[in-house]
C-alpha positions in Angstrom: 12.9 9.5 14.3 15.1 7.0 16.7 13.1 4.9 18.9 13.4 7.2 22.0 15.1 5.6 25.3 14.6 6.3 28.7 17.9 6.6 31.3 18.4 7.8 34.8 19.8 11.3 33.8 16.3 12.3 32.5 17.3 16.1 32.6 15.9 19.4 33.9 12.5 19.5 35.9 10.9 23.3 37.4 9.8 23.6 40.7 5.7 23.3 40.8 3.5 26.0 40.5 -0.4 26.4 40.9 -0.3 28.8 37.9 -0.1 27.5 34.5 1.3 30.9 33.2 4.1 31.4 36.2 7.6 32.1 34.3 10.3 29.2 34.6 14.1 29.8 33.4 17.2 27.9 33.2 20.6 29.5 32.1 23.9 28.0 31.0 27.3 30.0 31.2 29.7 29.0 28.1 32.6 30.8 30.2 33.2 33.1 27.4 32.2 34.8 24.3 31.1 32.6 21.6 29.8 32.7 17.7 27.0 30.5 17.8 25.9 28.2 15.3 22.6 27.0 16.8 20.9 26.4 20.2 18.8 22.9 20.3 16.3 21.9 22.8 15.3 18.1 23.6 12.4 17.4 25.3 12.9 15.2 28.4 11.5 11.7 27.8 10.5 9.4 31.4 8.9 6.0 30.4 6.9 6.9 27.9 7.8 7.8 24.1 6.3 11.0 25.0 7.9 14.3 25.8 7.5 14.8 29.6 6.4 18.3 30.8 7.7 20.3 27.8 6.1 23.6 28.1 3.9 24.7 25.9 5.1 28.3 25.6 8.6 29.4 25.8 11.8 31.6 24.3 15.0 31.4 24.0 17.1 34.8 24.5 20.6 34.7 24.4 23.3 37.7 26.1 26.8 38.7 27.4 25.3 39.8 30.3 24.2 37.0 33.1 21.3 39.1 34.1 20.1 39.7 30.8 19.8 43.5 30.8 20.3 43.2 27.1 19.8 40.4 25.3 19.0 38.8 21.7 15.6 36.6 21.5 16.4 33.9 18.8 13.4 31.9 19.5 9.5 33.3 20.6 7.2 30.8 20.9 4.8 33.0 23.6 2.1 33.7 21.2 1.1 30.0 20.6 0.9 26.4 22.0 3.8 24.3 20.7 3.2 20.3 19.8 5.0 18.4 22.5 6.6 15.3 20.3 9.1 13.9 21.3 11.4 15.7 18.5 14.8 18.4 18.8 13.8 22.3 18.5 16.8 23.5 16.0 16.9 27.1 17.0 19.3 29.1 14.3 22.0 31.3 15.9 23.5 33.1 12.6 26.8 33.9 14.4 25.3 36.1 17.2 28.0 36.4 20.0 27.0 35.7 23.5 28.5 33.9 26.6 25.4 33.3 28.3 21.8 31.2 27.0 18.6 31.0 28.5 15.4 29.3 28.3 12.0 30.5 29.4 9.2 28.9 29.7 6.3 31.4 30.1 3.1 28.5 30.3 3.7 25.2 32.2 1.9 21.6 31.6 0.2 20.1 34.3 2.2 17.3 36.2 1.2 13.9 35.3 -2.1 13.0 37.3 -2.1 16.1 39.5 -4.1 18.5 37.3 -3.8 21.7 39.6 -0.2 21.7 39.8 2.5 22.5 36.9 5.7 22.1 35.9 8.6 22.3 32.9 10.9 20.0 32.0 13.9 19.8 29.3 16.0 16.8 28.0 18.9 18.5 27.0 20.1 21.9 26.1 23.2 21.7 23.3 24.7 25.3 22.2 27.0 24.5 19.1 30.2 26.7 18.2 32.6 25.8 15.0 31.0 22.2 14.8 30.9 21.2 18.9 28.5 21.3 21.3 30.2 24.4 23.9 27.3 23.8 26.6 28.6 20.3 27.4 29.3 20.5 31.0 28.5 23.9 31.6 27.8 25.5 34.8 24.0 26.1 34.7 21.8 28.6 36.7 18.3 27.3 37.3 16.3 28.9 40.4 13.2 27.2 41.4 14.4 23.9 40.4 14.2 20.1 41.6 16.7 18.1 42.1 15.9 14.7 43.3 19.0 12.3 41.5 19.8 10.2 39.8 16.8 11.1 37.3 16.5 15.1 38.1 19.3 17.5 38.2 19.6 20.8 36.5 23.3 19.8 35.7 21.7 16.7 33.4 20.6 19.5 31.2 23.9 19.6 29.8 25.4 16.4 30.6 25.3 14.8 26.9 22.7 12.7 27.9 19.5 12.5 26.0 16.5 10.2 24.5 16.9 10.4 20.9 20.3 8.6 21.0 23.2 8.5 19.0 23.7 10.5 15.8 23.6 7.7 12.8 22.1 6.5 9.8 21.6 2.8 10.3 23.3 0.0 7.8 23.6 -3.7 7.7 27.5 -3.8 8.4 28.5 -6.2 10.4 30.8 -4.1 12.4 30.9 -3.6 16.7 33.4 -1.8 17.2 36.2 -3.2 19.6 36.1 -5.8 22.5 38.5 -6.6 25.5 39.2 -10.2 26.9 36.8 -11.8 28.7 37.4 -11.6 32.4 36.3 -13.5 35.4 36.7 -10.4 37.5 35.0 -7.1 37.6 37.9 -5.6 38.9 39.7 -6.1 36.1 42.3 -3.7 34.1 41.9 -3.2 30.3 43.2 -0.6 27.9 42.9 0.6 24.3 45.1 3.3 22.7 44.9 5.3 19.8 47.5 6.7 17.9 47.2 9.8 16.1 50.6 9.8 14.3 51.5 13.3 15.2 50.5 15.9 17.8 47.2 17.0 17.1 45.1 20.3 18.6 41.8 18.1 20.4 38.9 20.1 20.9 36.6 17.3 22.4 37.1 13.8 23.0 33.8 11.6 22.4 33.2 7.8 23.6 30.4 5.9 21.4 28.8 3.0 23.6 28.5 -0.3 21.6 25.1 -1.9 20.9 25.7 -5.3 18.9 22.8 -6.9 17.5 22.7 -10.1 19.0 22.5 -8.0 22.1 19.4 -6.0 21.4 18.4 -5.2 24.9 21.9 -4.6 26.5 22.5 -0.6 26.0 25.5 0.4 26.8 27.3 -3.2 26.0 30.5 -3.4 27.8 31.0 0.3 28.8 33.5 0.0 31.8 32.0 0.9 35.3 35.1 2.7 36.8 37.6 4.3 34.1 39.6 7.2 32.9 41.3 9.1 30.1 44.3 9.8 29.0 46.1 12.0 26.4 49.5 11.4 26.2 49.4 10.0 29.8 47.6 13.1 30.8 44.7 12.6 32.5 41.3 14.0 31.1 38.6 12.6 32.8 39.4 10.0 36.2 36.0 8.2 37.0 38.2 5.3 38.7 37.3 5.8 42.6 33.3 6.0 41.6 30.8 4.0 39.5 30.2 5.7 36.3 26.3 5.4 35.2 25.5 3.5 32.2 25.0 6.1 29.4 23.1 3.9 27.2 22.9 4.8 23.4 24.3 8.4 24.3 28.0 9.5 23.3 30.1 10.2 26.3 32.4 13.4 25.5 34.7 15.4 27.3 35.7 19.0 26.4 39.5 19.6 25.9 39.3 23.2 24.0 43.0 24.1 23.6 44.5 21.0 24.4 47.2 19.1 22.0 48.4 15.0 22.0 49.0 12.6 20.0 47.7 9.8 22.0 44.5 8.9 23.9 44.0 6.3 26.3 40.9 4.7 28.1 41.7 2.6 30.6 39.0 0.7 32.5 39.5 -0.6 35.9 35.6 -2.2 36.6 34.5 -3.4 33.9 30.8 -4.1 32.7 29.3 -7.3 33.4 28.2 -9.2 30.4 26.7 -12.9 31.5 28.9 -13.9 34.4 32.1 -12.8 33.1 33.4 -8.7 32.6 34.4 -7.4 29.2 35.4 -3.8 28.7 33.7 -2.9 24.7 33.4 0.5 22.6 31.7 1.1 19.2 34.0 4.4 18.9 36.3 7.0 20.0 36.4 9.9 18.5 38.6 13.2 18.8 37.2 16.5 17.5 39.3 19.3 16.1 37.0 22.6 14.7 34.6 20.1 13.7 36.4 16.7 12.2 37.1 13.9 13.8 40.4 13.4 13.8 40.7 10.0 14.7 39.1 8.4 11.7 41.5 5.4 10.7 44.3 5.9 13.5 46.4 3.6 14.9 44.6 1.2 17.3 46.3 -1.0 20.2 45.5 -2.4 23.4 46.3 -4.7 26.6 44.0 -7.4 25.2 41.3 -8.1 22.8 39.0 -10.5 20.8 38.8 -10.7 17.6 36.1 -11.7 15.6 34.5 -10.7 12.4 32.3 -7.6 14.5 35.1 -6.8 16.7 38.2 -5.1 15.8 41.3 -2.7 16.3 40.1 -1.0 13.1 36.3 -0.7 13.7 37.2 1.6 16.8 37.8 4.2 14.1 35.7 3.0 11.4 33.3 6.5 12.1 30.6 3.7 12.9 28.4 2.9 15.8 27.0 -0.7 16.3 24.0 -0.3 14.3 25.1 2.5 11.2 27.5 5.5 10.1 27.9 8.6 12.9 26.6 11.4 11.3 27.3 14.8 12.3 25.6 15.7 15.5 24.2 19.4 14.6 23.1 18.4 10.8 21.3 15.4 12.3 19.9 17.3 14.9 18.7 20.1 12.5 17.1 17.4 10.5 15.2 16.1 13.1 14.0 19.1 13.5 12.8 19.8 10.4 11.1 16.8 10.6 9.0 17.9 13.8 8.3 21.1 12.2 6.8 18.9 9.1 4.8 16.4 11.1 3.5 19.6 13.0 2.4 21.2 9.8 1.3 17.7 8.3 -1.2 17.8 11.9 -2.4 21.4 11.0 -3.4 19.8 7.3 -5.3 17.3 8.7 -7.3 20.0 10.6 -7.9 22.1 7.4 -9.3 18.9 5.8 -10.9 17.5 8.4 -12.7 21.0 7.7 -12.7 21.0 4.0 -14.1 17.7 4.0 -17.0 18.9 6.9 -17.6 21.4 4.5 -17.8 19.2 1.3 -20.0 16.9 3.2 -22.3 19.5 4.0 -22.5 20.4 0.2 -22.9 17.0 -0.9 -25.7 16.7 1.1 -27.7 19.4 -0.7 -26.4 17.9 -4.2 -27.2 14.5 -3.2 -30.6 15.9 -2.3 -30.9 17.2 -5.8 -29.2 14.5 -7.4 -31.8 12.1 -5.7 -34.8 14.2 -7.2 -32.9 14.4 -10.1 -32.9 10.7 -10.2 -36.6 10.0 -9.2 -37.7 11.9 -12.3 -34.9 9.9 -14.6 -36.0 6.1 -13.1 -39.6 7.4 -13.7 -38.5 8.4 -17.3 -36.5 5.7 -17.5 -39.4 3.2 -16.5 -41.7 4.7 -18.7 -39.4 4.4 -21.9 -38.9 0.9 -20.9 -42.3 0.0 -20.9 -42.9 1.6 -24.2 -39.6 -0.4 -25.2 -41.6 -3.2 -24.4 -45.0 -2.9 -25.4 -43.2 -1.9 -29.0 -41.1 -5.5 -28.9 -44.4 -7.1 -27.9 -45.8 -5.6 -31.1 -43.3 -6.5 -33.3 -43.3 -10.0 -31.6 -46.7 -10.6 -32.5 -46.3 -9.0 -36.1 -43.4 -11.8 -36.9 -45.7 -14.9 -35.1 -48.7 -13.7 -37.2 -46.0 -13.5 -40.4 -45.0 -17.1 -39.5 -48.4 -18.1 -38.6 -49.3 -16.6 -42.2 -46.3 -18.1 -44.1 -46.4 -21.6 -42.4 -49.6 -22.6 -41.4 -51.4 -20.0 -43.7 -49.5 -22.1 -46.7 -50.6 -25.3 -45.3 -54.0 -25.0 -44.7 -54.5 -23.7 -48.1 -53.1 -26.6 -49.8 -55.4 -28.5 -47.3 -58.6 -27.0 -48.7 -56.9 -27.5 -52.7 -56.5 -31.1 -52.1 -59.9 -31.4 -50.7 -61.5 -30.2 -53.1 -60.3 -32.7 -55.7 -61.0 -35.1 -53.6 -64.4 -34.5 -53.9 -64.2 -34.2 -57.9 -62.0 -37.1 -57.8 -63.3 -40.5 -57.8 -60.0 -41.7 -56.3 -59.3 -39.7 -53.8 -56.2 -41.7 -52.2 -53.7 -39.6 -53.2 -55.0 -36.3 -52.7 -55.9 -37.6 -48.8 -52.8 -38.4 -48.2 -51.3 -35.3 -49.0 -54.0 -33.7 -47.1 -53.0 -35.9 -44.5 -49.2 -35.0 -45.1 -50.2 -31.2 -45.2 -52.5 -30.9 -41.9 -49.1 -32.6 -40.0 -46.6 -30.2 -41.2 -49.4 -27.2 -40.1 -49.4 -29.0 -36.9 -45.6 -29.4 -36.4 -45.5 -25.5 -37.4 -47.9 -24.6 -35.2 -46.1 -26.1 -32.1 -43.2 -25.0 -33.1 -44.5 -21.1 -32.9 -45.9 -22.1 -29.9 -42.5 -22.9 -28.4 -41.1 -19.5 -29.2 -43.6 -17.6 -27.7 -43.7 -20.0 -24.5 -40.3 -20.0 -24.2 -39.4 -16.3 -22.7 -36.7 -13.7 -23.7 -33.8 -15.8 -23.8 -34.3 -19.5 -24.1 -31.5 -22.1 -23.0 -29.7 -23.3 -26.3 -30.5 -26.8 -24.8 -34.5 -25.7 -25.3 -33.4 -25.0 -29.1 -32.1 -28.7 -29.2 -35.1 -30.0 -28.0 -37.6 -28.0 -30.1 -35.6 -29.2 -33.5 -35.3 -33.1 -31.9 -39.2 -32.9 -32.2 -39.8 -30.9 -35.0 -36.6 -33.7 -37.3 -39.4 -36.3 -35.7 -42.2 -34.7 -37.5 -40.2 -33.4 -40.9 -38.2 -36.3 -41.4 -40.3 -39.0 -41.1 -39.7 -42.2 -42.9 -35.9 -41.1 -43.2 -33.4 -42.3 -40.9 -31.7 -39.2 -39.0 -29.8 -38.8 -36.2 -28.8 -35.7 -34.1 -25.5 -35.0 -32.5 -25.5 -32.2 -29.9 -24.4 -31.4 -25.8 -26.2 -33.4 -23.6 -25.6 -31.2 -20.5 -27.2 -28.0 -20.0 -24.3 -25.8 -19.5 -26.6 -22.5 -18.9 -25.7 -21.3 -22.5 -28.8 -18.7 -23.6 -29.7 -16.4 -26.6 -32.0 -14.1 -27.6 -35.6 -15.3 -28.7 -35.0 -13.5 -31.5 -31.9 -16.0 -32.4 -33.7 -19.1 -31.7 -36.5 -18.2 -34.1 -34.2 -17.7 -37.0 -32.4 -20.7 -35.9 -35.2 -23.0 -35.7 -37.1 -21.5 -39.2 -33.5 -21.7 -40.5 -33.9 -25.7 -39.3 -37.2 -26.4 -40.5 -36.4 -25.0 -44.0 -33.8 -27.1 -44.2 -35.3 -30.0 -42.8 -38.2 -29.9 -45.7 -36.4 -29.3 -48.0 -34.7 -32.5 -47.5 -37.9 -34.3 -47.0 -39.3 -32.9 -50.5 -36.9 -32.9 -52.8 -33.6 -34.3 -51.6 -34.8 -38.3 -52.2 -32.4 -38.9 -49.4 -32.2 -42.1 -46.7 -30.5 -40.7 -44.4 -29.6 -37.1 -42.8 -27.1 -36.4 -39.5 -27.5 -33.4 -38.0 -24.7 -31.6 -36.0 -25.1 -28.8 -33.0 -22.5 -27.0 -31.3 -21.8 -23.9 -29.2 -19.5 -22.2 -27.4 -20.5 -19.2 -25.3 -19.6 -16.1 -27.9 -20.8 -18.6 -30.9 -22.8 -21.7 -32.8 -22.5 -23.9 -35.4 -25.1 -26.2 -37.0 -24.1 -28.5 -39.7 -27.2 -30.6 -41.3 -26.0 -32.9 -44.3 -27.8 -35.4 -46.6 -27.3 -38.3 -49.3 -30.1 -37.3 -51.5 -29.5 -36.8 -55.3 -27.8 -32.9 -54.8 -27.8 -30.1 -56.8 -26.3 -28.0 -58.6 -25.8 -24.6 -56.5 -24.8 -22.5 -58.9 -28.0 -23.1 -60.5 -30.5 -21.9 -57.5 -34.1 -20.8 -58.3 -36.5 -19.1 -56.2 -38.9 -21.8 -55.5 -36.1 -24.2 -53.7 -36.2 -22.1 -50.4 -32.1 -21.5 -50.3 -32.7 -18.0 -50.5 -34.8 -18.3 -47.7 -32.0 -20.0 -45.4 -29.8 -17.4 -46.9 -31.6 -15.0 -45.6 -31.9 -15.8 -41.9 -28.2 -16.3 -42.0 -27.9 -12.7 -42.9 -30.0 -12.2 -40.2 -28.8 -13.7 -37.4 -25.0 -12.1 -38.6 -23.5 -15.3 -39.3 -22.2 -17.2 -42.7 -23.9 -19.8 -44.6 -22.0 -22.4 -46.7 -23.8 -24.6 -48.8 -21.9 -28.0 -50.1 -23.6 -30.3 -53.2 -23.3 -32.5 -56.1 -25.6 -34.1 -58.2 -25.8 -37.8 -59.1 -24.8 -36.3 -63.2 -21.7 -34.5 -62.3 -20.1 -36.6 -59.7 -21.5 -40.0 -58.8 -19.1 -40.6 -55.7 -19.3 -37.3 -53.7 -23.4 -36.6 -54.0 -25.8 -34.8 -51.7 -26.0 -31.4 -49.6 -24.6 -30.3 -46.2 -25.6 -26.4 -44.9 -22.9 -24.8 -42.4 -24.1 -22.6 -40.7 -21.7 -20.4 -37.8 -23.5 -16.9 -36.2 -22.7 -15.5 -33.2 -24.9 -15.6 -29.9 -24.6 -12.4 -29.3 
């Protein structure tokens, strides 16, 4: 749609009525017998981009008789409120012949702010024939009318004058149209002339105001005051001995039906006041002939002009406005029309969902209803499978503690009681208490390291793992110089308690191994993570051994195993002192993932 504009010709306005449903008419008179193409309708528009007391019921009947004994109805809209946009009412003719066109308007609006009294009112009223608009300056019959002018009159009904504007499809072009001198007087004369190039049969001759860009707010820019035109120095329209209103963004046009010429002339003798100076300026002039425009491209001259890149002779007959391409009047307006009739049924859809979506609302009520109870008996499910989840992981926690308690402790203390009972057969018992004394520490160590696990929760801090195998090195590796590279920060990093137990047995195997049969001096230990996995390298100097040569009693299988476990690889690197006396000792790599 065009942004609607508001001028002093406004249009048609009823009398006023205290009956909404009192019948309202206004007639035009095309002076003869005409094929019509289509009859359009725009609503009047007064200060507000609103349609101003379209009715809301009406018809449209046209006839050859001007008391419509007989008549054909082209448009009934009695039977239903119509939408009151501000939008053209594109009423198919399909060739019916008729001299005479009505409009009825059989249920009034109520008058802005007086509620008990009614009225109709109509923009414009535009009956095409062969491509033109034939109600153009028609004589019109409208009883029980106002006419209070400049804004009122039923003759504005059919003046050319509306609010949706020019005809065009808007572009970037940089193109005006054509400009006179600048003058220091209004008075002023300034002509432009164009040339056909042969006598020509003129059905209408059509004035487009300019609207530059850089002038957004000055309608109408440099439309002459006081002018006339010419054809062939014949004059078709003399406005020069009164002021000419400002038509705004509205073509001008004058019918010439059966005229001929070659030339056309408008000559201004006031012109328009730009910013104290007087310029005479049109976007286009066109000449109709059945429906073309005739003067596309013609021959352009005048008494004076300037030039510039948006004015020109040649953009006076460029078949642009200021602001885009001219399109043609009835296609546009048929268009338009459409689009009202789309927006009104786009309004109507809305209401069916609006209604759909009541209804749907309603439903999902009931089926939330259910779903809720639905869901109540799921979380109670779901909370009672959880806590049997649990209470079955607690089980199976305190299964694997009372397995480690059995392996590691359970081990210990046996050797324990061995030892001290050769102590007591032995006479030197030295030895034997020392191992005792050896044994009982490691049990101890083993026992807080169980501890830990269970005191630590379901998903430790990796920086918690650290800690634990910091204390339990102290313990194992005792007497051995060790050292332990890992973060210092805790950077949130968890696992599973299930990981950390593997992880730490997988450590303590190591680390006793080392202690008992590696004869080493010295051990470094490396810890690493990421967030998706970790890496643990622990590496000796000890005497080595050969891997290929594993038995069962060494505990490898055993840090095999947890590896599988936890879903990660073990590597295993060692030589002996035998095979190769510069590269001897072990390092274990282990990488599993956190998850």
């Amino acid at each position: 749609m065009p942004a609607p504009q508001s001028h002093e010709q406004a249009g048609f306005h009823s009398g006023i009525t205290a009956q909404p449903d009192a019948v309202r008419w206004i007639q035009i008179d095309l002076g003869l017998e005409r094929a019509l193409d289509a009859v359009v309708v725009i609503p009047a528009m007064l200060g507000a981009a609103e349609a101003h007391g379209f009715p809301r019921r009406f018809r449209i009947d046209v006839s050859n008789d001007p008391l419509f004994a007989e008549s054909t109805t082209l448009l009934d809209q009695t039977h239903g409120d119509a939408e009151m946009p501000l939008a053209p009412w594109f009423v198919p003719a399909l060739k019916v012949k008729a001299r005479h066109v009505r409009f009825t308007a059989t249920k009034l609006v109520p008058k802005p702010r007086l509620a008990n009294q009614f009225i109709f009112c109509l923009g414009e009223l535009l009956v095409f024939s062969s491509g033109r608009n034939v109600a153009l300056h028609a004589p019109v019959l409208a009883p029980k009318s106002v006419e209070t002018l400049p804004t009122w009159s039923p003759r504005h009904v059919v003046d050319g004058c509306h609010a949706l504007g020019l005809p065009l499809r808007a572009d970037n072009v940089n193109g005006n149209g054509w400009h006179s001198a600048i003058f220091t007087h209004a008075d002023s004369t300034s002509w432009v002339r164009v040339d056909l190039g042969s006598e020509r049969d003129i059905d209408e001759i059509r004035l487009i105001p300019a609207h530059p860009r850089d002038y957004p707010d000055r309608f109408g820019f440099g439309f002459p005051q006081r002018f006339k035109v010419e054809a062939d120095e014949k004059v078709i329209f003399d406005s020069t001995t009164a002021d000419f209103a400002n038509p705004g963004d509205t073509p001008v046009a004058f019918p010439t039906p059966g005229f001929r010429a070659r030339s056309l002339q408008i000559t201004a003798t006031r012109l328009w006041e730009r910013s104290g100076d007087f310029v005479f300026a049109l976007a286009e002039l066109q000449a109709f002939a059945k429906g073309q425009n005739i003067a596309r491209e013609a021959t352009v001259t005048s008494s004076d002009s300037t030039i510039t890149a948006a004015w020109s002779h040649a953009n006076l007959v460029d078949g642009r406005a200021s602001a885009g391409v001219l399109l043609d009047e009835s296609l546009w307006l048929a268009e338009l029309s459409k689009r009202r009739q789309f927006e009104g049924r786009l309004a109507f859809l809305d209401i069916e969902i609006n209604l759909a979506v009541r209804k749907a609302q309603e439903r999902a009520v009931y089926l939330a209803l259910v779903l809720a109870a639905v869901g109540i008996v799921a979380t109670f499910a779901f909370l009672f499978h959880l806590r049997r989840s649990r209470r079955l992981e607690m089980e199976a926690l305190r299964l694997r503690i009372s397995r480690d308690l059995h392996d590691e402790i359970g081990s210990h203390l046996g050797s324990i009681r061995l030892m001290s009972e050769l102590a007591l057969r032995e006479d030197g018992a030295s030895e034997s208490l020392e191992e005792i004394h050896r044994l009982a520490g490691e049990a101890a160590e083993s026992m807080r390291g169980i501890i830990w696990l269970v005191r630590e929760g379901d998903a430790p801090k990796l920086t918690s793992l650290v800690e634990a195998m910091r204390q339990s090195a102290a313990a194992l590796l005792k007497g051995l110089e060790w050292h332990m590279d890992a973060p210092v920060t805790d950077d949130g990093v968890t696992a599973s308690l299930e990981f950390h137990r593997q992880v730490f047995l997988f450590f303590r195997e190591a680390a006793h191994n080392i202690a008992r049969h590696a004869q080493a001096a010295q051990v470094k230990i490396e810890l690493s993570w990421d967030t998706k996995r970790f890496h643990l390298i622990i590496q000796d100097d000890g005497r080595g051994f050969d891997v290929d040569a594993i038995t069962a009693g060494n505990g490898l299988a055993n840090l095999r195993h947890r590896a599988e476990v936890l879903g990660g690889t073990l590597q295993i690197r060692s030589f002996d002192c035998q095979s190769k006396p510069q590269a001897h000792g072990t390092q274990l790599i282990l990488d599993a993932p956190l998850s």
